[in-house]
C-alpha positions in Angstrom: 0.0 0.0 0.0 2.8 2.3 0.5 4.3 1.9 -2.7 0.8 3.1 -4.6 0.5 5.7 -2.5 4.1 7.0 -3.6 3.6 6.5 -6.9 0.6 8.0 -6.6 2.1 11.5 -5.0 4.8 11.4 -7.5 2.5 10.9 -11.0 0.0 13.8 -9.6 3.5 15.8 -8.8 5.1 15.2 -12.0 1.8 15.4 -14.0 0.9 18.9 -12.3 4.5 20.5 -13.3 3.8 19.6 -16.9 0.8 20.8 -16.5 1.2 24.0 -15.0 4.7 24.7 -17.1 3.0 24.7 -20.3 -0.7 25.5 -19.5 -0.3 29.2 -21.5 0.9 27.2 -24.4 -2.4 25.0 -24.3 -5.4 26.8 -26.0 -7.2 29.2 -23.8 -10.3 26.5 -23.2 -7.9 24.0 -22.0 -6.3 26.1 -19.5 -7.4 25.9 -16.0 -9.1 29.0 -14.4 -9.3 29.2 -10.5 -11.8 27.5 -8.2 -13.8 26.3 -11.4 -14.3 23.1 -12.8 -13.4 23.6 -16.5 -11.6 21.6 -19.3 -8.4 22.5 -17.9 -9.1 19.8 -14.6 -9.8 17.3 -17.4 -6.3 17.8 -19.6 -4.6 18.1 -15.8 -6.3 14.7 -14.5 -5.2 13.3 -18.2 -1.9 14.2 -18.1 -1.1 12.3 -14.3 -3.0 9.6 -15.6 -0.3 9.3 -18.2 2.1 10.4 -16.2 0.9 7.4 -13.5 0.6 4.6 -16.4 4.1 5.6 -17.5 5.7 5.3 -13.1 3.9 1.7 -13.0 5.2 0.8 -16.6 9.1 1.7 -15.1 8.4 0.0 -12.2 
């Protein structure tokens, strides 16, 4: 259980850096306003999903 939970943490770290480091080049309805639940969550949750299959792939 401890393992998920750090691979967990470090996909959802990882996968919010990428996000937030190139959200202003993403088109403006892909970009993530705050407190609102917009497109931007959706490319965000996306890329730590990726960003998760690709930590369990290495390990």
């Amino acid at each position: 259980m401890k393992r998920q939970f750090w691979q967990s943490l470090i996909a959802v770290l990882a996968g919010n850096a990428i996000y937030f480091s190139t959200q202003q080049y993403l088109p403006p309805r892909a970009q993530h306003g705050i407190c609102r639940i917009d497109w931007g969550l959706a490319v965000d949750f996306w890329i730590c999903l990726v960003c998760y299959g690709l930590v369990r792939l290495i390990r």
